[in-house]
Each structure stands twice: as C-alpha cells, then as structure tokens.
MIVO-643297 format. One record per residue (C-alpha): y, x, z. Coordinates in nm, 3 decimals, padded with zeros to 5 digits. Layout:
// MIVO-643297
@py Y	px X	pz Z
...
// end
This chain:
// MIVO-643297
@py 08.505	px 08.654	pz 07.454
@py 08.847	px 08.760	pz 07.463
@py 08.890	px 08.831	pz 07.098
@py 09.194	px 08.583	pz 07.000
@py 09.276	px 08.454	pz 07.316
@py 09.623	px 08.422	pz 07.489
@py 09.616	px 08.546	pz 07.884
@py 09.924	px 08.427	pz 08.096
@py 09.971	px 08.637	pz 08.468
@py 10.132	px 08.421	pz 08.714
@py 10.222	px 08.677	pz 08.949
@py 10.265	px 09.030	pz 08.824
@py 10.244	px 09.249	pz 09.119
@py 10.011	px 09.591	pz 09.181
@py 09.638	px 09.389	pz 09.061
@py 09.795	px 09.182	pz 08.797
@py 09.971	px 09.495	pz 08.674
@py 09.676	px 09.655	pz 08.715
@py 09.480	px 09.399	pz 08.499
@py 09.729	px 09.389	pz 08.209
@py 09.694	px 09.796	pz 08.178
@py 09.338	px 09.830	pz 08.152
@py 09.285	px 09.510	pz 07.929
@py 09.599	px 09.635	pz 07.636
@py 09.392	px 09.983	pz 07.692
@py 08.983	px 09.832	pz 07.666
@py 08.986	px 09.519	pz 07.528
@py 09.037	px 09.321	pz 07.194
@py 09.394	px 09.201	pz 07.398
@py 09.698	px 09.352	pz 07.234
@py 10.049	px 09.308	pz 07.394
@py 10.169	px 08.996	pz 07.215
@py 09.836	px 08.815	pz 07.378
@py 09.954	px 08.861	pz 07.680
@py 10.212	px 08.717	pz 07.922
@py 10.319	px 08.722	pz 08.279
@py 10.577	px 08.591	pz 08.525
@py 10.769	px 08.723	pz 08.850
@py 10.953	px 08.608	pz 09.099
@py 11.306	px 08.825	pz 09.073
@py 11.491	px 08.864	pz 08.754
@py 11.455	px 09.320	pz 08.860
@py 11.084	px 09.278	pz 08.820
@py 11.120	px 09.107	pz 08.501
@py 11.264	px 09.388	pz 08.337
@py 11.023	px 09.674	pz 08.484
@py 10.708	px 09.486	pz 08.433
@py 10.868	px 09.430	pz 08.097
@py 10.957	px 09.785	pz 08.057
@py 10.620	px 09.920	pz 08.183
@py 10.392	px 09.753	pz 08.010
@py 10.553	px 09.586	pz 07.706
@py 10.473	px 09.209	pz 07.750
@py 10.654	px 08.920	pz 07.768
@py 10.784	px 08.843	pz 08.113
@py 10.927	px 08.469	pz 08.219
@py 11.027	px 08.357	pz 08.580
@py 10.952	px 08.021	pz 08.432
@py 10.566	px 07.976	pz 08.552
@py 10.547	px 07.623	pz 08.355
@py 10.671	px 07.757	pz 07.989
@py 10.449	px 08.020	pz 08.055
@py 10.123	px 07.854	pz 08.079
@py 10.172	px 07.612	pz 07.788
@py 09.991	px 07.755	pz 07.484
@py 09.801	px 07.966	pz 07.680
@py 09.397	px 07.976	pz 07.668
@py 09.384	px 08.169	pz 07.963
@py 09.593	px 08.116	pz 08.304
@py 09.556	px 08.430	pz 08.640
@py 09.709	px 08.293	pz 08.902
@py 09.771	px 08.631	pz 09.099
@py 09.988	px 08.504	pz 09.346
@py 09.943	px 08.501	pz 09.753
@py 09.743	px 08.230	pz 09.938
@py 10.019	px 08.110	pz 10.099
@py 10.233	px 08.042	pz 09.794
@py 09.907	px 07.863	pz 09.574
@py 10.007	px 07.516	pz 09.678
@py 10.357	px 07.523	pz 09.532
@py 10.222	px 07.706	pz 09.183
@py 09.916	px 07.478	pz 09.112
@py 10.169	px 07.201	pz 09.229
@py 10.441	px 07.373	pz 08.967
@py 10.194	px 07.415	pz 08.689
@py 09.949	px 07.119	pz 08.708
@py 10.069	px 06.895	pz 08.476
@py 10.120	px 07.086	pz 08.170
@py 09.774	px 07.272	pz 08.181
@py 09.529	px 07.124	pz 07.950
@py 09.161	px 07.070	pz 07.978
@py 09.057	px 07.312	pz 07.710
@py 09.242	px 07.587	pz 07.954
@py 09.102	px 07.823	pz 08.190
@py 09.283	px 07.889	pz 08.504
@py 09.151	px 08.233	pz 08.739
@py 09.241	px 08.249	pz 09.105
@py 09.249	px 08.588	pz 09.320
@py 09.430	px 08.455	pz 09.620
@py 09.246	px 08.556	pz 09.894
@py 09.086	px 08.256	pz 10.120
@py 09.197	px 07.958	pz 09.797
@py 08.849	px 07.760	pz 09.736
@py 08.774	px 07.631	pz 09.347
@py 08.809	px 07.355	pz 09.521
@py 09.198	px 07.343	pz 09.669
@py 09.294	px 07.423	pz 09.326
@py 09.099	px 07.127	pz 09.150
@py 09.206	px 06.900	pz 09.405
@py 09.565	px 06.955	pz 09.331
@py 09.556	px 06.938	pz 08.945
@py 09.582	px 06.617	pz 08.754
@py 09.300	px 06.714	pz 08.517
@py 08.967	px 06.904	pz 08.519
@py 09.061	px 07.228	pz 08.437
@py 08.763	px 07.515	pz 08.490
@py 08.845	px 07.738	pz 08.731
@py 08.676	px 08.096	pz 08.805
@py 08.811	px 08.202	pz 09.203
@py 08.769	px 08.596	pz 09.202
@py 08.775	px 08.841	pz 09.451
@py 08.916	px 09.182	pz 09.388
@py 08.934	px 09.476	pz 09.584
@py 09.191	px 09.747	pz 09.582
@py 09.018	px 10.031	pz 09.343
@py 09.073	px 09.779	pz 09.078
@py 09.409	px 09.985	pz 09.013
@py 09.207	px 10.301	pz 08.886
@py 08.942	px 10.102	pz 08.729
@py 08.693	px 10.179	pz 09.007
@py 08.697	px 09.830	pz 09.182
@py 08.481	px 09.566	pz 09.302
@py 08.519	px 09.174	pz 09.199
@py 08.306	px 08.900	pz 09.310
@py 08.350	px 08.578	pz 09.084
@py 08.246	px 08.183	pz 09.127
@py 08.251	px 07.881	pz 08.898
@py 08.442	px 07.567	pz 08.999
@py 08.248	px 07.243	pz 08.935
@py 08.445	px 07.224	pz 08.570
@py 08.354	px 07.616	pz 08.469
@py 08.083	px 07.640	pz 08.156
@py 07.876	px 07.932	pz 08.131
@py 08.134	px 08.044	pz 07.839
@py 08.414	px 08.033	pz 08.119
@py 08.241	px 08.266	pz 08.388
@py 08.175	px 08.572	pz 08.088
@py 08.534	px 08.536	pz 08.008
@py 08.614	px 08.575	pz 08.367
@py 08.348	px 08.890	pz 08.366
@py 08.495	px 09.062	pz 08.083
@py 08.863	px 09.051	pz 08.251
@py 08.765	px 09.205	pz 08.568
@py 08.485	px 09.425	pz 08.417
@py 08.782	px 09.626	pz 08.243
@py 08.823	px 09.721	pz 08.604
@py 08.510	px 09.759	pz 08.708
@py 08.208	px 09.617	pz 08.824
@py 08.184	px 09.225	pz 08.908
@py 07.907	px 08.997	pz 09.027
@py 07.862	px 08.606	pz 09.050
@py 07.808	px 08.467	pz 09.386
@py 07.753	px 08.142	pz 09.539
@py 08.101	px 08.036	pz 09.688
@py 07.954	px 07.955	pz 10.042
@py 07.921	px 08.363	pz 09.990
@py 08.271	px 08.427	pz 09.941
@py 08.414	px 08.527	pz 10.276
@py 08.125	px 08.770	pz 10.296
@py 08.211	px 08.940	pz 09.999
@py 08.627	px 08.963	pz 10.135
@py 08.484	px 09.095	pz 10.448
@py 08.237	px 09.370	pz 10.282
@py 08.416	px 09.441	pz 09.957
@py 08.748	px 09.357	pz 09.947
@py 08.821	px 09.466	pz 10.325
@py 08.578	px 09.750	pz 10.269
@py 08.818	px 10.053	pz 10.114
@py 08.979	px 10.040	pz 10.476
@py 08.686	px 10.110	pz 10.653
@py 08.560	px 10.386	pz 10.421
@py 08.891	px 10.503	pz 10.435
@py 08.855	px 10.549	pz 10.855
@py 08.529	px 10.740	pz 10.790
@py 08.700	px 11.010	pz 10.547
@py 08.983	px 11.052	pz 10.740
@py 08.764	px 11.096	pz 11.025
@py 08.527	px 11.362	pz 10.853
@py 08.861	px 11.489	pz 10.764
@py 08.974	px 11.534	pz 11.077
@py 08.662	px 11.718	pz 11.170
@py 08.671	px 11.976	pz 10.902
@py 08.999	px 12.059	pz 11.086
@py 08.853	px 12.074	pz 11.404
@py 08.598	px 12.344	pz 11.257
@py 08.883	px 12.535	pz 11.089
@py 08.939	px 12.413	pz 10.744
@py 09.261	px 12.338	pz 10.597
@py 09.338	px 11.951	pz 10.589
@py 09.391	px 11.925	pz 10.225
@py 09.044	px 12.107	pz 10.183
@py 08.888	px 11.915	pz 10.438
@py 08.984	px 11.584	pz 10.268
@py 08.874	px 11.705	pz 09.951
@py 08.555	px 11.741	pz 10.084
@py 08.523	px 11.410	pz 10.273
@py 08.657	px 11.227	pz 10.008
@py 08.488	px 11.360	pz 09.729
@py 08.138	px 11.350	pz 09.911
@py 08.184	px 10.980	pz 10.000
@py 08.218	px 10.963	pz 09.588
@py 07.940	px 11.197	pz 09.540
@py 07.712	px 10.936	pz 09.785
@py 07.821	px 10.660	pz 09.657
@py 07.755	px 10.702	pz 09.262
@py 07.390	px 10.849	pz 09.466
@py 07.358	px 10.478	pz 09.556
@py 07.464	px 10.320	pz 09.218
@py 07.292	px 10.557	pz 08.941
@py 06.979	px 10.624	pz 09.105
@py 06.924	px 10.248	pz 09.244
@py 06.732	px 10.389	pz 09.590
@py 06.792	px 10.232	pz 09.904
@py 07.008	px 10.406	pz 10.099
@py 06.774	px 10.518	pz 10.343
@py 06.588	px 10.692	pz 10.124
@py 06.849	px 10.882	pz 09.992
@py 06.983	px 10.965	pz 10.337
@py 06.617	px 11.123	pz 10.417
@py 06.668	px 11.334	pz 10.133
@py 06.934	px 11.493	pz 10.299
@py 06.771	px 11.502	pz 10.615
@py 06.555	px 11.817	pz 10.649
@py 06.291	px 11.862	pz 10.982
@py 06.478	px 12.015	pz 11.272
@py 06.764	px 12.065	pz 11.058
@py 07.190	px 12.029	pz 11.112
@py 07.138	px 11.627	pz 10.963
@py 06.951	px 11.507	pz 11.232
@py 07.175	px 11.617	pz 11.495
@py 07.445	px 11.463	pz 11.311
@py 07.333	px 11.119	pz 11.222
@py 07.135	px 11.125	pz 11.640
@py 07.512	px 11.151	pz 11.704
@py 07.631	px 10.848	pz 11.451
@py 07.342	px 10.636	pz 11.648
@py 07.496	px 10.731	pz 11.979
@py 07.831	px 10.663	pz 11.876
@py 07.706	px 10.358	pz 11.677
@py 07.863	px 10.369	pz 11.390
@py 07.609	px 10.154	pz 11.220
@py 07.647	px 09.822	pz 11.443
@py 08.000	px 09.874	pz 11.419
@py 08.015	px 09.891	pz 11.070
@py 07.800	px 09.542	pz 11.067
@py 08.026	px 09.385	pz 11.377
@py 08.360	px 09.534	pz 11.119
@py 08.208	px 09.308	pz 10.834
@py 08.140	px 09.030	pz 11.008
@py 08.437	px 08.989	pz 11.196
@py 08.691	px 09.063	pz 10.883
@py 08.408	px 08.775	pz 10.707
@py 08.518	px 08.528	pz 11.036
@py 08.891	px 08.556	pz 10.996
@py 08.836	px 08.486	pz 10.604
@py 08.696	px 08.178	pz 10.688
@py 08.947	px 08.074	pz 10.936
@py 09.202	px 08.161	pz 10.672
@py 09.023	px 07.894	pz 10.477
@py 09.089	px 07.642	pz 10.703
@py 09.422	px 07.748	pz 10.805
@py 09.580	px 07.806	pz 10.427
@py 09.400	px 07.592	pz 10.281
@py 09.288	px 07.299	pz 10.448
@py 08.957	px 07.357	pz 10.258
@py 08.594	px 07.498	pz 10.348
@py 08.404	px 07.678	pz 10.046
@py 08.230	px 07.462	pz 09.824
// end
C-alpha cells in the first residue's frame, strides 16, 4: 500500500521521528518519499541530519504533492494546523491524526473538502517498535485508506481498528498503560531490594519478567487467568503472593486507573476540542 507513495510529517518530534526510522528501515518508503516539518529552524537541521529527509517549517508547501499527510502535532495546536493546511489538501489525499483527544470529526469539520482521515492512537513503545496503536476511519476513509494507515503504524507494532465511541478507552488502557506497568516493575523492583538483591539486578528481573508474561499472553492466546494458574502451585509461595495483591487490591485499582485516565480523555474531548467522538 505504500509502494510509491509520498508521506509528509507535520510535526517531527520523538513518535514522528520514531515513524520515519522504522518505515526508511521496513517498508517500500525510501528517504526522498518522505517529508516532515518543525517548528524551530535547530530542529530542522537535526531531524534533517538524523534521518536524511527533507525538513520545511512551511506546513502548507509541505503537504502539496503529498499522497499521504501525519499530522503529529499536540491537541492543543490541531486547530491552527488543519486551519493552516486546509485549503491546499486535495480530496485524493489522506490526512492521519495522533493528537491525543482530536475526533475524525474536529478535523473534517474544519477542512474545506472531504479529505479521509484515519485518527490513531499510539502509545510510547512505538519508539522501539514494540508499541500499541488503535486506528478509526472518518466518515470519508475507504477500506484502501484504513490498510494504509495499518501498514504505517504496523512498522511499529501492533494496531487494531476500533469503533471511535471506543477511543478514550483505548488512551486510558493503552496509551496511558506503559505508566502503570511501569509502577508495578519499579515496585517489584523495589522489593527485590528489600530481599537483598542489587537494584540493577532486581530491575532486570522485574522488567524482564513483565516481558516474559506478556509475550505469555500474546503467543500462546490463553486468558490470563489461566496462565496465572499455571504459575500457581497448591500451598505454594504464588498463592501467598497474589492473597496479598487481593488484599492490597491491585486488581480494582488497576480497573479504577483505566477508567479514570478513560474519563479525563473524554473531558479532554470536550475541553480541546469542542467535539464528542463520533
């Protein structure tokens, strides 16, 4: 799908940077296909410099030409670059949001034509390749739209389509979800040092069995709970461990965390951009 195609990157920071690496390195993209912008003359030259595209601060002479439009900027500054870009995009175009909270919707609304638009949600593993992106199709997006969208954001890693109604779930599970993961290995960190073991070992240990559980999950498909009774033996250390989790309830937090973080998303919605999900 991408075979040919010309990718502009409004908004070059740590995802879109991210996203330019991977697809030079995995896809059918080469260097001249692609081309970004940035908002200070400095970061022109090290984006330039570090990965070998074309860089503009000019967002509108970037986009023309272009079969492909990221808008990877923040939610508070999407107004003013759909409002900056909107009428020289073209029908034919394809324009990706990853601005946390912006609806299909507040974009369409503010461009003169009906451009497709894909709104994706990232999270922050996306810089090693190891991230999570949930994607969903504007009212203009064809079916040949949302695999183009896949194939960007499967070069670093997995995605899914979701309903958008869905969307501030997935910011408070996946995108918000490294930070809360990243409590629990610090945490079984700090334990290991409680019992003796040298911090750097103990995070090791934490952080590498929170990888080892995790591709559990993913490779062999079995609800969790299964897998978690694997580990449990009768009357062994497990038990007492997990009794203590329930105590301490971890679990309902967890949920309550998820929720909560899903809440704010959708007051961001209102708040940003005037807009619920549609």
């Amino acid at each position: 799908m991408l075979k040919g195609k010309k990718l502009a990157v409004i908004g070059v920071g740590k995802l879109g940077e991210a996203l330019v690496t991977r697809l030079l390195k995995q896809s059918e993209l080469g260097s001249g296909d692609i081309a970004g912008s940035v908002g200070h003359g400095a970061s022109q030259t090290r984006v330039r410099e570090r990965l070998g595209i074309q860089v503009t601060l000019d967002n509108r002479e970037l986009v023309q030409g272009r079969d492909i439009v990221l808008l990877a900027v923040k939610p508070q500054n999407m107004h003013m670059v759909v409002k900056e870009i909107a009428d020289v995009l073209r029908p034919e175009q394809l324009l990706i949001t990853v601005a946390a909270s912006v609806t299909t919707g507040f974009v369409e609304d503010r461009l003169q034509i009906p451009v497709p638009v894909i709104r994706a949600m990232p999270n922050t593993p996306c810089v090693l390749g190891a991230g999570m992106t949930a994607l969903c199709a504007g009212r203009h997006a064809l079916p040949e739209h949302r695999r183009t969208a896949e194939e960007i954001f499967k070069s670093v890693g997995e995605t899914v389509f979701l309903d958008e109604t869905l969307m501030d779930g997935v910011t408070g599970l996946s995108a918000s979800g490294p930070a809360y993961l990243y409590v629990v290995i610090e945490s079984l960190a700090e334990a290991g040092v409680k019992l003796g073991i040298p911090r750097e070992v103990s995070t090791l240990l934490a952080a590498q069995t929170m990888l080892g559980a995790a591709r559990m999950v993913l490779e062999s498909k079995a609800h969790p709970a299964l897998l978690k009774d694997v580990v449990t033996t009768p009357a062994g250390c497990t038990i007492d461990g997990l009794l203590e989790l329930e105590e301490g309830k971890l679990r309902v937090t967890l949920i309550k965390a998820v929720v909560k973080a899903a809440e704010r998303a959708r007051e961001l919605v209102l708040t940003q951009t005037g807009h619920t999900a549609q």
